[in-house]
C-alpha positions, -999 to +999 in steps of 0.1 A: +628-461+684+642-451+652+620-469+635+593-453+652+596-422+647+601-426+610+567-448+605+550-416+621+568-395+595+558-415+568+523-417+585+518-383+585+530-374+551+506-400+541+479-378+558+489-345+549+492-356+507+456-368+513+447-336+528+461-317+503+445-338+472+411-326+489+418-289+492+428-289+454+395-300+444+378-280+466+368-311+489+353-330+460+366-365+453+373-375+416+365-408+405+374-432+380+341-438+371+346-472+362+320-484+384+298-460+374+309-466+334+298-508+349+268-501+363+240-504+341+253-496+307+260-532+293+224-534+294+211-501+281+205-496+241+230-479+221+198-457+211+197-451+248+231-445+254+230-417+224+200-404+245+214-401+274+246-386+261+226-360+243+213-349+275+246-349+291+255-326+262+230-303+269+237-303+306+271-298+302+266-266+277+243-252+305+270-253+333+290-243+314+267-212+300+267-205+334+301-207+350+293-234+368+331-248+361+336-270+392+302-290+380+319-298+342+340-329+357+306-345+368+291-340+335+323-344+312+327-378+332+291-395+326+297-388+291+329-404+285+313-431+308+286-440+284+312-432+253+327-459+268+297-484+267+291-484+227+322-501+213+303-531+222+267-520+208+281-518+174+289-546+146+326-552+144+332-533+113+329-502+133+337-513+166+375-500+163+364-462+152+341-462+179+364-471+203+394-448+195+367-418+196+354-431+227+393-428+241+395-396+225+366-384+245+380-396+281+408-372+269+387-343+265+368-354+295+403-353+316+410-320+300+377-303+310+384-318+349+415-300+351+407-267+332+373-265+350+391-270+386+409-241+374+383-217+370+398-215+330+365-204+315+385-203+282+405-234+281+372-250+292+353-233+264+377-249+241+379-283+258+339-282+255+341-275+217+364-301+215+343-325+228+314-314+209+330-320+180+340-356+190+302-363+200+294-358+166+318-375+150+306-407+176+270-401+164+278-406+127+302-435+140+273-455+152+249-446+128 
């Protein structure tokens, strides 16, 4: 019986933790984004990768323009996604620059999640500039 009733504790702890992680993201999941990251970029250019991220970019100063701060986890996400896809379009010369800026990025990206969650227009403001910066050091990386 003891062991009962402590299953259903531990049960419900479970539940209530779970709850809790969806309240504190306003009822939005965060995700990895490794599938995402798997999807289709292996077989995407690095031209196109650059593309995309430049859109991203763009996107991302938009939301951001706007105080849209729950929205900058999508966007600061797909960008460290397809960071993460261009070690392996360059020659091996550069492939180890690339990479450490594309970790850098995933960084930043974390750092905009949380300070966007927050509603910290500032710290997000300075995450975004940071990650600006990084994007254009990645650019002349691959170039």
């Amino acid at each position: 019986m003891k062991l009962v009733i402590q299953f259903g504790l531990i049960l419900g702890l479970a539940l209530w933790v779970n709850e809790l992680s969806a309240f504190a993201h306003d009822g939005h999941e965060h995700q990895d984004g490794q599938a995402a990251a798997e999807q289709d970029m292996t077989s995407q250019s690095m031209e196109s990768i650059l593309v995309n991220i430049k859109g991203a970019e763009t996107e991302f100063d938009s939301v951001i323009a706007q105080g849209k701060l729950a929205d900058v986890h999508h966007i600061a996400y797909r960008i460290r996604d397809l960071a993460a896809a261009l070690p392996a379009k360059v020659d091996e010369s550069r492939r180890a620059r690339v990479a450490g800026t594309a970790k850098n990025i995933a960084s930043v990206a974390s750092a905009l999640d949380a300070s966007g969650d927050k509603g910290d227009q500032s710290a997000t403001q300075s995450n975004a500039s940071k990650m600006r910066a990084l994007l254009a050091l990645l650019e002349k990386q691959v170039k």
